[in-house]
N, C-alpha and C positions, 0 to 999 in steps of 0.2 A: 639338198646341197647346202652344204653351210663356206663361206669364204669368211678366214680373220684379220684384218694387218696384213691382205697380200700387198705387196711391191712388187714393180718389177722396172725393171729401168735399160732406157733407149738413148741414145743420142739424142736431144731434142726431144723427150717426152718420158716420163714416170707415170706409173702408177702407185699411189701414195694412199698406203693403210686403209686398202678399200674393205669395206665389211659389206657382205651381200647374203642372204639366206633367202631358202627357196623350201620351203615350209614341205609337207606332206597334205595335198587338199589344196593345195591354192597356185595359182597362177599369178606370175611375177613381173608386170610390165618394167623391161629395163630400157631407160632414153639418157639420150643427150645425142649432142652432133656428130659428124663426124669426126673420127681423130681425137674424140672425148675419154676411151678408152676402151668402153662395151666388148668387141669383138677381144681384145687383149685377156681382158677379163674373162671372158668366156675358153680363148687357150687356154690358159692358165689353169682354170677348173679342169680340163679336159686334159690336163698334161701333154697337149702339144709344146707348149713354151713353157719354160723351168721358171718359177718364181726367183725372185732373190730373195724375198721374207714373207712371213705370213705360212697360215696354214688352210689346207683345202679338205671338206671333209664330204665323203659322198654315200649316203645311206645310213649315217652314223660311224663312219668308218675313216680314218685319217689317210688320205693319201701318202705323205711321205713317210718315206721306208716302208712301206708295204712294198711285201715281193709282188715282182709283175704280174705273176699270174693272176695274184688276188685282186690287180687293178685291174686286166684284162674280163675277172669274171664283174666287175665292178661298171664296167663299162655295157656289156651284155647287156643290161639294164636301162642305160641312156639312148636317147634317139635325139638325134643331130640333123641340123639340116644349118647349113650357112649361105650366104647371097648369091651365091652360085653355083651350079650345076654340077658337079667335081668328078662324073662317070666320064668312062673313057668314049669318044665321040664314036667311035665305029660299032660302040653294041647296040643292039635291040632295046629297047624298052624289058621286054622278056629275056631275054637274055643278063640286064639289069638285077631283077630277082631270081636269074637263079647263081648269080654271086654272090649275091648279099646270104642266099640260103648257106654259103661257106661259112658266112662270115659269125652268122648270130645262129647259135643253139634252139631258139623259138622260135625260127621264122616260120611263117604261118603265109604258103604260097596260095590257100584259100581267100585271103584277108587278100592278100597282095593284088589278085586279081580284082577280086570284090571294089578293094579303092580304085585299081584301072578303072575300070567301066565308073563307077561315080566320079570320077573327075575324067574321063573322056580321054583316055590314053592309050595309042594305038598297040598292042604287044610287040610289031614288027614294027614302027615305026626307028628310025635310028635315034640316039641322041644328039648328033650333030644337026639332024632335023627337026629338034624341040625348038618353040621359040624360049623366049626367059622364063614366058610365064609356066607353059606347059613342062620346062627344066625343075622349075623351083616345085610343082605337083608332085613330081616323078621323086626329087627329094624327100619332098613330106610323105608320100606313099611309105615307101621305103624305110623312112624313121619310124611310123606308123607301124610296119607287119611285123616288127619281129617284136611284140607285145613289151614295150618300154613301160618303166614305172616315171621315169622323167623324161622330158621330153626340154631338146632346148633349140630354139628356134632365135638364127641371127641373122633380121630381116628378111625373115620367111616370105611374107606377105609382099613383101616389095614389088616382084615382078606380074603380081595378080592385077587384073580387072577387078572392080568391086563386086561384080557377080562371084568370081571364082574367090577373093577374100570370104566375101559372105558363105561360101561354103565351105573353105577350111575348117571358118568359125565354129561353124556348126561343127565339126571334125571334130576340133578341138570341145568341145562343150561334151560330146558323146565321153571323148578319152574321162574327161574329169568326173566323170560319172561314177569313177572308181576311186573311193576314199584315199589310199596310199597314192595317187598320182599326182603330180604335180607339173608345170612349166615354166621354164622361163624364156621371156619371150623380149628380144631386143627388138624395137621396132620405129620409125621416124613416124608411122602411120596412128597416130594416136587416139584415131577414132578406133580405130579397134582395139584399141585398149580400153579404152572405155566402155566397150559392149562386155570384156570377158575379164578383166584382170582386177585383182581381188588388192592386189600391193603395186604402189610407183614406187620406181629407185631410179636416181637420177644421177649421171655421173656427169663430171667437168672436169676438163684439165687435167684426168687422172683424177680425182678426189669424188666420194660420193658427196654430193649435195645436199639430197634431202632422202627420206624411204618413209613413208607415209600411204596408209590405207588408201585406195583408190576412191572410196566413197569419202571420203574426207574432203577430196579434192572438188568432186563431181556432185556431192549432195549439200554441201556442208558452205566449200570456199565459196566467196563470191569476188566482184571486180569493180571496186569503188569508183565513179567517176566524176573528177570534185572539180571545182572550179577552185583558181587560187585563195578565195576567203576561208572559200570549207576548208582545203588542203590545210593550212596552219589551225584553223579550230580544231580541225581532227588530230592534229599531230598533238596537239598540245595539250589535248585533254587526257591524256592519260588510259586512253583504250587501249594503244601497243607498250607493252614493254619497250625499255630502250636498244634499239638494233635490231628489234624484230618489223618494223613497218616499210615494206617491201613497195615503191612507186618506181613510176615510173611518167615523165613529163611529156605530153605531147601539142599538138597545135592548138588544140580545144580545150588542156586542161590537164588535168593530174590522174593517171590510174592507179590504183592502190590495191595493192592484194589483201582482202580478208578472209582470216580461216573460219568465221562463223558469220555466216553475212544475215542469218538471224537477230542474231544478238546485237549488228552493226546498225540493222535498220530500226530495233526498238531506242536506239542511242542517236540515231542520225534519223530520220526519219525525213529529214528534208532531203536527203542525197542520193542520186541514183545511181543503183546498186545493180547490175549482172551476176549469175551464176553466171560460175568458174567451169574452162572446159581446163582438157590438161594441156595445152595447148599454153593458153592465156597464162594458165598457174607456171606451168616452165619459163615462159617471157619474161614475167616479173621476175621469178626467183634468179632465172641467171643474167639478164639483162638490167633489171631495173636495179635503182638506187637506195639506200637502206637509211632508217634514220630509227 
């Protein structure tokens, strides 16, 4: 999936010339807070919500003006899952897939079942009797059988247990086993991003932030913590370019985001340095102060 200059505009909020791609082979952690944009973002690719500018392109193929069909066969291909359970309360779990088997050309009611029993989902059980988490399963299942080549998941994980997370994962790791597949994956849980996701993209306020290699973040940044003497020696030595040095002040002292906290420590060697989770790298970049 490739997104260029999409826009789209609300009362009290915009999306403003978001650029977002979702590679073939990689998985694509999408964050920020709520009301950031994310889910918008994610209609919009999907042609639930009409952009007002920008273009959306899915498979190498441009969404607009394609006749519907060719987006309908376009879609066949995608598998969806959003923060909530969206089947009708009165059906069966089974009853579940065999309308989804209307709905996608590939479904595969072997697979369907197969993910029931590994994730523990009763065939008769109703949907109004899922808790969250066993709804959001029943979702992923679903996006799962009817043999997607992208997968896009908005806050999939959410209503999991870290047991039942940790098994998605694994779900997810089998899918990417196949070179053409890809996901993207909007999630507040950023430990799991960390286990699976290849690219951070980071949205605020409507605007992308930053989109930067995941190991960049997690091998590479670290998290300065200076006392005020360091803080101005550091700032003044000419290690950041100007606008690029990312703090943040607290009761103890000064954190500072560095992208190569190798190269910081052979420079600073008296200062103590932390690897960066995405977590710590998100706080700096949209919270802390820039110099």
């Amino acid at each position: 999936m490739r997104i260029q200059n999409l826009e789209k505009h609300y009362d009290g909020f915009s999306l403003q010339q978001v650029n977002l791609s979702v590679p073939a082979g990689s998985v694509v952690g999408f964050v920020g807070s709520n009301g950031a944009g994310k889910t918008t973002t994610i209609k919009a690719a999907l042609g639930l919500v009409r952009p007002d500018a920008g273009s959306i392109a899915l498979f190498g193929e441009e969404t607009a003006g394609a006749p519907s069909k060719r987006l309908a066969e376009l879609k066949q291909r995608i598998g969806v899952v959003f923060d909530a359970c969206s089947f009708p309360e009165e059906l069966t779990v089974d009853t579940v897939g065999k309308l989804m088997a209307q709905c996608y050309r590939n479904w595969n009611a072997a697979a369907f079942h197969a993910f029931l029993r590994a994730f523990e989902l009763a065939p008769d059980k109703k949907v109004k009797d899922l808790s969250r988490g066993m709804g959001m399963k029943l979702s992923l299942v679903c996006a799962l059988a009817h043999a997607p080549d992208l997968l896009i998941l908005d806050e999939a994980t959410a209503g999991l247990d870290p047991l039942a997370r940790d098994q998605a994962l694994d779900v997810l790791r089998l899918f990417m086993d196949e070179p053409t597949h890809a996901v993207l994956m909007s999630s507040h849980i950023t430990s799991d991003l960390e286990k699976i996701a290849d690219y951070i993209v980071c949205i605020d306020e409507g605007r992308i932030v930053f989109s930067v290699e995941k190991d960049l973040i997690t091998d590479f940044a670290g998290i300065a913590q200076c006392r005020a003497a360091e803080f101005d020696a550091i700032a003044d030595s000419g290690f950041f370019a100007p606008g690029t040095m990312h703090f943040q002040r607290n009761a103890y002292g000064t954190s500072v985001l560095v992208p190569d906290r190798q190269a910081f420590s052979a420079r600073f060697p008296g200062v103590a340095i932390d690897r960066a989770t995405i977590d710590s790298y998100l706080a700096l970049m949209l919270k802390g102060e820039t110099r």
